[in-house]
C-alpha positions, 0 to 999 in steps of 0.5 A: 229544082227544089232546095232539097233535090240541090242539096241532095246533089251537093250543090252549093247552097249561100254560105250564110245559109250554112253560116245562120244555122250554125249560129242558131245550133251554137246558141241553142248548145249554149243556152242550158248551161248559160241561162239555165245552170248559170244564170237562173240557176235552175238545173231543170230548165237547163235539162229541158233546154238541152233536151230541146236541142236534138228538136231543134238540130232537126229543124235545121237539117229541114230547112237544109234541105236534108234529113238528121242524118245526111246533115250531121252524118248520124246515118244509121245501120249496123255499122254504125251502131257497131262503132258507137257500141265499140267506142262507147265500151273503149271510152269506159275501158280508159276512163277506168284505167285513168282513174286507176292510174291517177289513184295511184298517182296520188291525183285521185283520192278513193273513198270506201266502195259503196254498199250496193250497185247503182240501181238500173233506174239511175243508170238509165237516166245517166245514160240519157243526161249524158247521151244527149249533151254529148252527140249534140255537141258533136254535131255543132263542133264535128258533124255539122262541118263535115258536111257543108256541100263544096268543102274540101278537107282532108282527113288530118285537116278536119281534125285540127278544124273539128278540135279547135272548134271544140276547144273554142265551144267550151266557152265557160271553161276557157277561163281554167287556164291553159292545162285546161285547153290542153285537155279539150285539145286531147279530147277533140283530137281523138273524137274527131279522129273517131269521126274521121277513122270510123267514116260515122259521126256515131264513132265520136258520139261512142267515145264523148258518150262512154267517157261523159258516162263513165264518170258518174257511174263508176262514182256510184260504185267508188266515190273518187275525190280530185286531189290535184286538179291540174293532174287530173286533166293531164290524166284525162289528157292521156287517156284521151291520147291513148284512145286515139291511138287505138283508134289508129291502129284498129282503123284504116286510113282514109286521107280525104274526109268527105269520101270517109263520111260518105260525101262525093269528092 
């Protein structure tokens, strides 16, 4: 039998065969900011090597003996595309309420609204410098494990699996302290819930996407200056917590993880 057939029927393929090719999609995630951003200081190459990574993952699903979707559950049809469209409106809907909320709190200092609305142009390349990093560390920290042939996982399992991986994947921020870990833990907590609840890696990429997107482009409408950075991370924190909460409420519950993202129990 073909390693592509055996893993199309979920047989268990050497664990240093899944094990290698983390490590090679971990490397590749790591080296634009690592080499790029911080090292040679060269903003460009950091953008060409994280454009380079969705190549890369692909090769790597190839040589899984599976395609980009079956390997990092990014199958695509209407329903997952409502759940990326859905949670991606949700994550610019808390982003907003965040920053209204930390503005009000004295977190957040506002300058004077700017004159005209962001061009389409930028907002296009917004949404492409931000989409990119954000589904591709949702397949190193959330979709890759999802579906390893023979793991066994619960619904709640992987979730506290996925957010701690995440939390450890923010290797150059893990230095900040621990309000910061809180925060990361927030935020795995309820894109790993995304993922778990919608049964699609496409439902966290719509919530890491929209909330990575929000950011930047509602500063460039109203500028927004942190005041206290501590708090601003528990406010991001919170809205985090507040998404997973929706998320709860407006999806069913599905205790067995593999069955949830389309895999046999």
């Amino acid at each position: 039998m073909r390693e592509s057939e055996g893993a199309a029927a979920g047989a268990p393929m050497p664990a240093r065969r899944w094990m290698a090719a983390f490590a090679l999609l971990f490397i590749c995630y790591q080296l634009p900011e690592g080499l790029g951003a911080r090292w040679l200081h060269q903003p460009a190459l950091a953008a060409g090597l994280m454009l380079a990574f969705l190549p890369i993952a692909w090769v790597v699903a190839r040589r899984l003996g599976r395609g980009m979707g079956e390997a990092y559950a990014l199958e695509w049809s209407a329903r997952p595309a409502a759940w990326l469209s859905a949670a991606f409106v949700l994550a610019l809907a808390a982003k907003a309420a965040a920053l209204w909320a930390g503005s009000r709190l004295g977190v957040y200092a506002t300058d004077l609204p700017h004159a005209g609305a962001p061009v389409a142009m930028a907002l296009a390349w917004l949404g492409l410098s931000t989409f990119v990093p954000s589904i591709a560390e949702d397949i190193v920290t959330r979709g890759f494990w999802a579906r390893i042939p023979g793991w066994r996982w619960s619904g709640p399992a992987f979730v506290a699996f996925a957010t701690g991986v995440y939390v450890l994947n923010h290797i150059y921020r893990l230095g900040n302290g621990p309000v910061e870990w809180l925060m990361l833990s927030c935020y795995g907590l309820a894109y790993a819930t995304a993922f778990w609840r919608t049964g699609t890696l496409w439902g966290a990429v719509g919530l890491h996407w929209g909330w990575n997107f929000a950011g930047p482009a509602l500063d460039m409408a109203w500028p927004v200056n942190v005041v206290d950075g501590d708090a601003a991370r528990l406010v991001s924190a919170a809205a985090h917590l507040g998404m997973l909460a929706i998320l709860l409420l407006a999806t069913p519950p599905r205790r067995d993880m593999r069955k949830a993202v389309g895999l046999q129990a």
